[in-house]
Backbone as CSV, one residue per row, in Angstrom:
resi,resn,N_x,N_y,N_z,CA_x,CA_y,CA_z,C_x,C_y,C_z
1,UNK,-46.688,264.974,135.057,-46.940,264.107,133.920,-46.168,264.666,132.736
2,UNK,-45.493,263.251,131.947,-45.362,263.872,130.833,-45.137,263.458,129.734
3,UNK,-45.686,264.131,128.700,-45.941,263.404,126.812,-45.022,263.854,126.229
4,UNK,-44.080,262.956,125.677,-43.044,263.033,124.384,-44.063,262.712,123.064
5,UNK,-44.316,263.742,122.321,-44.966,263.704,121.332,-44.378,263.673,119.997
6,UNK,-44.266,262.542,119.511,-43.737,262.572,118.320,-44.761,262.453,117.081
7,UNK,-44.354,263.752,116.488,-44.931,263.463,114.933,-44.342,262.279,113.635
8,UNK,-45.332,261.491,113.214,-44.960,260.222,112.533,-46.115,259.911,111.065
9,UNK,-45.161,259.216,110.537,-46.092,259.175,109.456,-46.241,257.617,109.436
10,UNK,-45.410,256.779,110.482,-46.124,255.173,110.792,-45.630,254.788,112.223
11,UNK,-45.967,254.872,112.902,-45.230,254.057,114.240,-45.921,252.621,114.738
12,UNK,-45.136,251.546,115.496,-46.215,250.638,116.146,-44.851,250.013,117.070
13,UNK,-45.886,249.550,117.456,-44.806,248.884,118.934,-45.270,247.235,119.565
14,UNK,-44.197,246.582,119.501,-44.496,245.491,119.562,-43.932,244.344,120.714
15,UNK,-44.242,243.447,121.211,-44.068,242.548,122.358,-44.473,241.618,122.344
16,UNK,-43.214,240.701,122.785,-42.840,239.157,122.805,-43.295,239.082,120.267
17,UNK,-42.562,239.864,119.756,-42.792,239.388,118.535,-44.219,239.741,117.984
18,UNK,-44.906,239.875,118.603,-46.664,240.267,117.782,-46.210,241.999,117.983
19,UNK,-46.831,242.750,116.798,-47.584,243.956,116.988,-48.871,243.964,117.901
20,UNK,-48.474,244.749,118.650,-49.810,245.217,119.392,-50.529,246.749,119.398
21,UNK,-50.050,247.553,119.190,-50.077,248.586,117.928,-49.644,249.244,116.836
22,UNK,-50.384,249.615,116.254,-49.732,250.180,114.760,-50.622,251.365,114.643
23,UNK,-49.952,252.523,114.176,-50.947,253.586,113.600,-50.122,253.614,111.998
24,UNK,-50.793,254.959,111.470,-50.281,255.508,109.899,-49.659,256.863,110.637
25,UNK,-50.110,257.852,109.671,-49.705,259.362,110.219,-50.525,260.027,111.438
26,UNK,-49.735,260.601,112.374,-50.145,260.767,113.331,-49.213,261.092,114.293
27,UNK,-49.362,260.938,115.471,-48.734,260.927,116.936,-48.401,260.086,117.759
28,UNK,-47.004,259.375,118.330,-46.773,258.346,118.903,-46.117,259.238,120.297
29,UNK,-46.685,259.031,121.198,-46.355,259.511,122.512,-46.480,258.714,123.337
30,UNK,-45.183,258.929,124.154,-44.535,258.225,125.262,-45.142,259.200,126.444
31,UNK,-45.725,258.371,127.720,-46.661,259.031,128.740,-45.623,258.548,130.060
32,UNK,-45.369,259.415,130.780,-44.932,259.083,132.119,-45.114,259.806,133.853
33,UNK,-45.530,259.120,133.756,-46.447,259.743,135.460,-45.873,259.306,136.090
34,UNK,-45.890,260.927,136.894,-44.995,260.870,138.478,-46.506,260.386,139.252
35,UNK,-45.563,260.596,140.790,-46.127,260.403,142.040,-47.422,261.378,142.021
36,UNK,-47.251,262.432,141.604,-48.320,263.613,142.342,-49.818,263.987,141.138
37,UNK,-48.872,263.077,140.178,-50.368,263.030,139.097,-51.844,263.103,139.432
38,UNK,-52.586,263.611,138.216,-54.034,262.932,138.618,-54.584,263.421,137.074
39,UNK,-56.130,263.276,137.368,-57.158,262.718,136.315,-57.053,264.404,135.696
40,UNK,-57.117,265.160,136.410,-57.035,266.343,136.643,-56.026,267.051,135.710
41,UNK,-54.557,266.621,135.531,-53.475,267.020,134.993,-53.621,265.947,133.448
42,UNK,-54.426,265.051,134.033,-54.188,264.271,132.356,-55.177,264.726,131.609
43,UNK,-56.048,265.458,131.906,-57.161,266.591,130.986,-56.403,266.936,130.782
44,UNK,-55.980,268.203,131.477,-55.031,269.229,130.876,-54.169,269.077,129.573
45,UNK,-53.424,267.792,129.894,-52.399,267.787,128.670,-52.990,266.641,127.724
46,UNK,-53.853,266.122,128.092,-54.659,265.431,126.573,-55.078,266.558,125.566
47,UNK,-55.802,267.715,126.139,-57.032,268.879,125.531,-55.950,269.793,124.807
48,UNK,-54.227,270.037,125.472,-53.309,270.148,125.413,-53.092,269.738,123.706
49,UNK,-52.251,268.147,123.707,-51.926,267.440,123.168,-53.211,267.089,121.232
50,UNK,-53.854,267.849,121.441,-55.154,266.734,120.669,-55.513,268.421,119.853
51,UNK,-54.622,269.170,120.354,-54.795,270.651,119.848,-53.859,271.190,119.219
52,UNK,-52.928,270.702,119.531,-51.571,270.990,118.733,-51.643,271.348,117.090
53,UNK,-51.389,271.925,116.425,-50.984,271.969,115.368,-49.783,271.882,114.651
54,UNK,-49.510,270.938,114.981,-48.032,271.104,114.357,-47.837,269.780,112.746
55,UNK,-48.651,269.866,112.199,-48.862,269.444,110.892,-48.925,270.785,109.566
56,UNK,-48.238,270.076,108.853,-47.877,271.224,107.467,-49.835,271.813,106.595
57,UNK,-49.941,272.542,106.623,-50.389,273.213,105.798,-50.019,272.962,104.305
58,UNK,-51.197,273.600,103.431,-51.014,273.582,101.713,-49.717,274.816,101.751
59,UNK,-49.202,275.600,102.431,-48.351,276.927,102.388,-46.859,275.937,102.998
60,UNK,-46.927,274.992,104.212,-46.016,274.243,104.594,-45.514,275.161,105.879
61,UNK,-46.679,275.464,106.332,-46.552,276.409,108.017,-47.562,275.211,108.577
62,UNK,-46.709,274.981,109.823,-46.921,274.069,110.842,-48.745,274.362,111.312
63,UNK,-49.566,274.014,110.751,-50.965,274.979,111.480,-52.131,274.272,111.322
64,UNK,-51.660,272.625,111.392,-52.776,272.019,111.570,-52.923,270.665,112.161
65,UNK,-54.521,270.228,113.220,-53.800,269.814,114.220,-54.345,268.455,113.588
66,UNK,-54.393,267.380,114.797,-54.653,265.943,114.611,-55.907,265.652,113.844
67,UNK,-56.692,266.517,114.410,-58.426,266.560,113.774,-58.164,266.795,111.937
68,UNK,-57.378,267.810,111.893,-57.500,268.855,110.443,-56.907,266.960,109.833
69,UNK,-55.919,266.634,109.789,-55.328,265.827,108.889,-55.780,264.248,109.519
70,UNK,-56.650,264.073,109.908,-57.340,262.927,110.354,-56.010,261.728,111.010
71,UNK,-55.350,262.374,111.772,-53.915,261.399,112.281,-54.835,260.650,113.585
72,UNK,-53.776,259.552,113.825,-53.794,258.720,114.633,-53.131,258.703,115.720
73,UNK,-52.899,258.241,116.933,-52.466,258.139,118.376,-51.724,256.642,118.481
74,UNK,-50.859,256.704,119.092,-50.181,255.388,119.574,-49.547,255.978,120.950
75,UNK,-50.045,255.611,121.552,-49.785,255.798,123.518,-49.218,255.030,123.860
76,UNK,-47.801,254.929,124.258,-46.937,254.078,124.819,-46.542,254.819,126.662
77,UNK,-46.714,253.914,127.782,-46.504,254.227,128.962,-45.135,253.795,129.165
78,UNK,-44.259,255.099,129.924,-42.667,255.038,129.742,-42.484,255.873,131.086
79,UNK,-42.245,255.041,132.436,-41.762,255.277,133.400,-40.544,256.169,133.365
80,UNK,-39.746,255.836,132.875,-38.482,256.558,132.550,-37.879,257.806,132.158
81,UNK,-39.426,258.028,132.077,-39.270,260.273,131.737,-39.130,260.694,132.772
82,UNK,-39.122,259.903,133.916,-38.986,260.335,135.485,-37.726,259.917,135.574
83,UNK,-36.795,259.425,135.436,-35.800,259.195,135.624,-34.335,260.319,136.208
84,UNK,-34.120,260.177,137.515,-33.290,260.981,137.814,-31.898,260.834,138.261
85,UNK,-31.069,261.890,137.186,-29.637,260.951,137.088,-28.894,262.093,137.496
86,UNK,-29.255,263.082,138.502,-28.261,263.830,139.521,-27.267,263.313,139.914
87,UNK,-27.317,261.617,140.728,-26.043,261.386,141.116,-26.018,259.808,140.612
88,UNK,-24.505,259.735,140.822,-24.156,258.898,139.777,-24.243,258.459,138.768
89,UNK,-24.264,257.129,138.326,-24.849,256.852,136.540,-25.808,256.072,136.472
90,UNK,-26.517,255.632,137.706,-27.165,254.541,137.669,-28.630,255.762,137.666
91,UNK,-29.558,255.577,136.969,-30.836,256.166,137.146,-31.533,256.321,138.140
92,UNK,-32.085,257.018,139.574,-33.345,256.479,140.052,-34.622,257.056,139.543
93,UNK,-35.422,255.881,139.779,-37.038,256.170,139.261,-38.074,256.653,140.672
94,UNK,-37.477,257.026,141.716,-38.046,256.973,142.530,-39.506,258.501,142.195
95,UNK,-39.159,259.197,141.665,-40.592,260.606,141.131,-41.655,259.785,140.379
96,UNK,-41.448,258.425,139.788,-42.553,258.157,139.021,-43.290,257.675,139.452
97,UNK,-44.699,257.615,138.907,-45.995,256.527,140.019,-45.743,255.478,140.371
98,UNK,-46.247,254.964,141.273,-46.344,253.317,141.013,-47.259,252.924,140.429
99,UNK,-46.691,251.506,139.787,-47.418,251.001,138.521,-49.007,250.682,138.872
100,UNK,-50.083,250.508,139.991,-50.936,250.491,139.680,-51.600,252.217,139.282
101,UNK,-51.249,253.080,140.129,-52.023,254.425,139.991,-51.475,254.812,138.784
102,UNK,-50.129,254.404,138.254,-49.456,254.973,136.964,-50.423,254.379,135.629
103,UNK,-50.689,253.139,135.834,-51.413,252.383,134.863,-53.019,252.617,134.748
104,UNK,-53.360,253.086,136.170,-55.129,253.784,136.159,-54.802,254.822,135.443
105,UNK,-53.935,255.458,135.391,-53.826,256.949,134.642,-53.673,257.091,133.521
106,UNK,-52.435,255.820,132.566,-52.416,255.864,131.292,-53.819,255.177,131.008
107,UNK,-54.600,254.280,131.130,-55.545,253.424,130.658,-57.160,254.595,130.656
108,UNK,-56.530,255.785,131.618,-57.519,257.053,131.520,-57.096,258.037,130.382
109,UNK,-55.904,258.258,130.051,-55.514,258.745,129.051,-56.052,258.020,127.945
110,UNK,-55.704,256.694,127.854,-56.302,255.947,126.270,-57.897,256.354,126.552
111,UNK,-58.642,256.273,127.258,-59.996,256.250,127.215,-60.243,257.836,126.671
112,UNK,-59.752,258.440,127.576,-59.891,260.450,126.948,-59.694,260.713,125.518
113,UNK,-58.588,259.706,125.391,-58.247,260.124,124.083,-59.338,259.283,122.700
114,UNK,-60.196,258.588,123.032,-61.081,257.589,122.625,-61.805,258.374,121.681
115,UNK,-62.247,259.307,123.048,-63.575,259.930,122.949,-63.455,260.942,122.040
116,UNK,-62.192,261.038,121.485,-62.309,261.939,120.537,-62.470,261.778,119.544
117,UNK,-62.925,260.574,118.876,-63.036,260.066,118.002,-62.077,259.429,117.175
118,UNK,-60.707,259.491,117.444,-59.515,259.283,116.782,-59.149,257.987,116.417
119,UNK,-58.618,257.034,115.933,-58.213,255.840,115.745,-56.889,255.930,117.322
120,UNK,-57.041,255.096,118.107,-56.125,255.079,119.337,-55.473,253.710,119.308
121,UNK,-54.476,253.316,119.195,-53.430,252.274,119.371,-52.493,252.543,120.837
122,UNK,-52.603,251.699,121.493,-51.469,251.278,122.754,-50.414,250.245,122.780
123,UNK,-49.579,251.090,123.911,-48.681,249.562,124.083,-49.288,248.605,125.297
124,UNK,-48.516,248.096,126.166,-49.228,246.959,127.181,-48.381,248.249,127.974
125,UNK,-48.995,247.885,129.101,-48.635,249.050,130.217,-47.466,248.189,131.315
126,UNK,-46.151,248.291,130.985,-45.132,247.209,132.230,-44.408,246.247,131.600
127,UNK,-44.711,246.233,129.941,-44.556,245.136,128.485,-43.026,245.538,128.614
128,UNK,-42.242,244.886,128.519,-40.764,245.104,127.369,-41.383,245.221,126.228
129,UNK,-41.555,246.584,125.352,-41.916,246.952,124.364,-40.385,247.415,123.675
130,UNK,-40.854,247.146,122.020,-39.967,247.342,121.070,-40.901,248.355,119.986
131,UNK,-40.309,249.661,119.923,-41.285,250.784,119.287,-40.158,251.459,118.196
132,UNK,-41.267,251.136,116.855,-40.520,251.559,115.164,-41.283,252.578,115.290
133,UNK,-41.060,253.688,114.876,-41.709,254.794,114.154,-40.862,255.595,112.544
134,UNK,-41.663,256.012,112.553,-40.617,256.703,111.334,-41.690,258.469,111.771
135,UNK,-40.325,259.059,112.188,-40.408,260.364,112.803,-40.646,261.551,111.478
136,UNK,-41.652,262.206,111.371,-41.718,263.006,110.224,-41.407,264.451,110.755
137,UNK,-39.908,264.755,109.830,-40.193,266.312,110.167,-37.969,266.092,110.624
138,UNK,-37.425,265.482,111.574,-38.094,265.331,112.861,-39.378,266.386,113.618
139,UNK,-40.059,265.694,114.105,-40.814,266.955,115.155,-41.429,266.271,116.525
140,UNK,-40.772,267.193,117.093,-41.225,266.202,118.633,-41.071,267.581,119.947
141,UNK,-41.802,267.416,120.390,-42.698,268.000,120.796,-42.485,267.495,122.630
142,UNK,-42.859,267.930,124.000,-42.498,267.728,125.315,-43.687,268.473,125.805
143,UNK,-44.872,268.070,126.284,-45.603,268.603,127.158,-44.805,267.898,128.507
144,UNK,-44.666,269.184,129.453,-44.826,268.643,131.031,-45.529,269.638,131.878
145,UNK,-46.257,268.797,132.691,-47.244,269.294,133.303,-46.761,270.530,134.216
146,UNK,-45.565,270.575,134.881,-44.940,271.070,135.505,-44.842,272.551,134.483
147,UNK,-44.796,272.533,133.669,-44.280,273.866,132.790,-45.546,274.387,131.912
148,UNK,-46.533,273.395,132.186,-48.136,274.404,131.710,-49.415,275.163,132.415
């Protein structure tokens, strides 16, 4: 599994023309599950992810997390972090889930992440999505499960 975590001070993402989410400041992460995922690995990097500190301090040292500065979540599901372009130029997706177990997994991620009390915004899970953010910092951030 894995979260591109971007720090933002507005992101939202939208399909067929409507917004279907919007946050303020916060975290817009792109989620992409392989084959070998589970409920199991998406603890991990939610408890992971929801701990981070990487928000400025009154000093302007990175040391405070989603909770401290009351930020928001926008979860966008993005097959394409699996994407493997060893040979030739054409991509294969063949490491990523398939879309029903991939979509039980992000729709378990939005729920985990619920419970934390946070304001949570999604995209549609399989949508041609169109995603604005405005990246603060830059700061962005790569949990993969593979490397924690």
């Amino acid at each position: 599994m894995k979260f591109v975590i971007q720090r933002v001070t507005k992101a939202s993402v939208t399909v067929d023309s409507a917004i279907v989410g919007q946050i303020n400041k916060g975290f817009m992460v792109l989620i992409g599950v392989s084959q070998i995922d589970t409920k199991e690995i998406a603890d991990k990097l939610v408890k992971k992810m929801l701990g981070l500190r990487i928000f400025e301090d009154e000093n302007g040292k990175t040391n405070l997390s989603l909770e401290d500065v009351g930020g928001e979540l926008l979860l966008i599901s993005q097959f394409t972090l699996y994407a493997d372009c060893k040979k030739g130029n054409r991509p294969s997706f063949t490491d990523a889930g398939g879309p029903e177990m991939a979509n039980e997994l992000y729709e378990y991620i939005i729920d985990e992440c619920k419970k934390s009390g946070k304001k949570v915004e999604k995209g549609i899970f399989g949508a041609d999505m169109k995603v604005e953010l405005l990246n603060d910092g830059p700061f962005t951030i790569v949990l993969d499960s593979e490397k924690l």
